[in-house]
MARDO-693227 format. One record per residue (C-alpha): residue in one letter; x, y, z negated. Coordinates in Angstrom, 3 decimals, padded with zeros to 6 digits, always signed. Example, Ala and Ser with C-alpha at 12.3 -4.5 7.8 and 13.67 -1.06 7.14 Angstrom:
2
code=A c1=+012.300 c2=-004.500 c3=-007.800
code=S c1=+013.670 c2=-001.060 c3=-007.140
***
This chain:
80
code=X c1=+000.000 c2=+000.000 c3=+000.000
code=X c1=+001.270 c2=+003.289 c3=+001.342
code=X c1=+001.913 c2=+006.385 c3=-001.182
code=X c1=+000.342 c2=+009.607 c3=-000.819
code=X c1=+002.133 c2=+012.560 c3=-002.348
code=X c1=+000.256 c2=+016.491 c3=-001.877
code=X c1=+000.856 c2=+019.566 c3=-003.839
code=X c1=-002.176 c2=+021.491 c3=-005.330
code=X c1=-002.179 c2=+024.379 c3=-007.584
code=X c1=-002.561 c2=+023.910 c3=-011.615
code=X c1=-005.966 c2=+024.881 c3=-011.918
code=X c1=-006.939 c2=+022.366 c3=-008.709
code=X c1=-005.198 c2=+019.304 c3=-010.177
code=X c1=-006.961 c2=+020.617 c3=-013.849
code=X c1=-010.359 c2=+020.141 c3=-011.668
code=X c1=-009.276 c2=+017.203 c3=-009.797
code=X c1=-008.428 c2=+015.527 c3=-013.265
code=X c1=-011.386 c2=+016.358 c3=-014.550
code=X c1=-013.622 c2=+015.041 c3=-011.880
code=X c1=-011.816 c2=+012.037 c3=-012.213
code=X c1=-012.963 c2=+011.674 c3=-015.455
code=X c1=-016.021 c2=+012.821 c3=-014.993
code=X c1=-016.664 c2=+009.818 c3=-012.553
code=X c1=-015.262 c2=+007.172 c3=-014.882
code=X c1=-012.439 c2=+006.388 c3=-012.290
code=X c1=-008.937 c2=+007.171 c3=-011.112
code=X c1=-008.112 c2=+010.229 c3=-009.226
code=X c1=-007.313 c2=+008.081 c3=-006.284
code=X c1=-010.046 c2=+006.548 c3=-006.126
code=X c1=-012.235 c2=+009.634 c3=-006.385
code=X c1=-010.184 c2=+011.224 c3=-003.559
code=X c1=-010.793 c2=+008.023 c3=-001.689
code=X c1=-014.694 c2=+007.958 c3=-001.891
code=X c1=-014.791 c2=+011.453 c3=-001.200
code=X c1=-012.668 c2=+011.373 c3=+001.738
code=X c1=-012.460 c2=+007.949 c3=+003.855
code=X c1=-015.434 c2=+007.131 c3=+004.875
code=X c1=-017.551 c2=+003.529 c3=+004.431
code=X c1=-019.632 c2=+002.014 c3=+006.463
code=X c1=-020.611 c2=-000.346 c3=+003.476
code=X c1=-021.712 c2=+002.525 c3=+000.889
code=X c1=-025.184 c2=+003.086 c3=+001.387
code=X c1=-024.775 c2=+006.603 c3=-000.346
code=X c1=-026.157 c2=+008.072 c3=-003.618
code=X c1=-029.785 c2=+006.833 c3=-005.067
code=X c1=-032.118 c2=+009.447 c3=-005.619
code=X c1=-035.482 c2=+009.534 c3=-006.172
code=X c1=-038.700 c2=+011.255 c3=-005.029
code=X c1=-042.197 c2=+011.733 c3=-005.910
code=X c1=-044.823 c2=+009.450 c3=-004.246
code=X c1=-047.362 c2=+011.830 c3=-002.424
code=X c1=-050.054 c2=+009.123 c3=-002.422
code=X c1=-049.570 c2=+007.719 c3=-005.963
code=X c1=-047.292 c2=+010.814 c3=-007.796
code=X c1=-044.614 c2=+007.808 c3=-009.133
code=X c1=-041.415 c2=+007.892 c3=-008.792
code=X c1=-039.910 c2=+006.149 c3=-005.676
code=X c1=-036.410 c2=+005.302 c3=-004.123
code=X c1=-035.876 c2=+008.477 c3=-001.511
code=X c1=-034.498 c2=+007.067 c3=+001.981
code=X c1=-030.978 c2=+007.364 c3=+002.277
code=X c1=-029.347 c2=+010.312 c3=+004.194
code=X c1=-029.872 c2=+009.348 c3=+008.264
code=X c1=-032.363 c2=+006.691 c3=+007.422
code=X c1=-035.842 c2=+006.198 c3=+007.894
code=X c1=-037.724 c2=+005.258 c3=+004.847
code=X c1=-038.939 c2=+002.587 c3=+003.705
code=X c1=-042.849 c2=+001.941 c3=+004.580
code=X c1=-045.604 c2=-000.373 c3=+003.454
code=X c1=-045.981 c2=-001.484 c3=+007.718
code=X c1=-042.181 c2=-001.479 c3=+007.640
code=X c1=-042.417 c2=-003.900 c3=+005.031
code=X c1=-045.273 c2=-005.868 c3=+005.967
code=X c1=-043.270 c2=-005.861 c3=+009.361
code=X c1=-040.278 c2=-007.506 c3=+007.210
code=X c1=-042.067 c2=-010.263 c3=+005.637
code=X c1=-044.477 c2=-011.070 c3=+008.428
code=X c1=-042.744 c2=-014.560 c3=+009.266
code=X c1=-041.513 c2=-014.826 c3=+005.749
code=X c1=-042.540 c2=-018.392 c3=+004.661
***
């Protein structure tokens, strides 16, 4: 595995550090998630309000179409 060396100023590496921390992981690994990007990270969960039913619901993910009751019924129609 290949090294990476930058410079940043004090108060950037204070915030990097920090961030790091924040996310319960290494700095590398922060950097790494927030720069390479993954085809296999489906991105952040958040969640929206139902405008039928006013619950709380998974919100599609960014670029995604959301999840429907046809979509689903689509899904499982040859489902044993």
């Amino acid at each position: 595995m290949t090294t990476l060396t930058f410079k940043v100023s004090d108060a950037d590496a204070q915030v990097l550090r920090r961030k790091g921390r924040a996310a319960k992981t290494s700095l590398s690994e922060l950097l790494r998630q927030r720069v390479l990007p993954r085809e296999t990270v489906a991105g952040k969960v958040r969640l929206s309000r139902c405008r039928l039913t006013g619950a709380e619901i998974f919100a599609p993910v960014a670029g995604q179409a959301a999840l429907t009751t046809q979509t689903v019924r689509e899904l499982l129609a040859d489902f044993p």
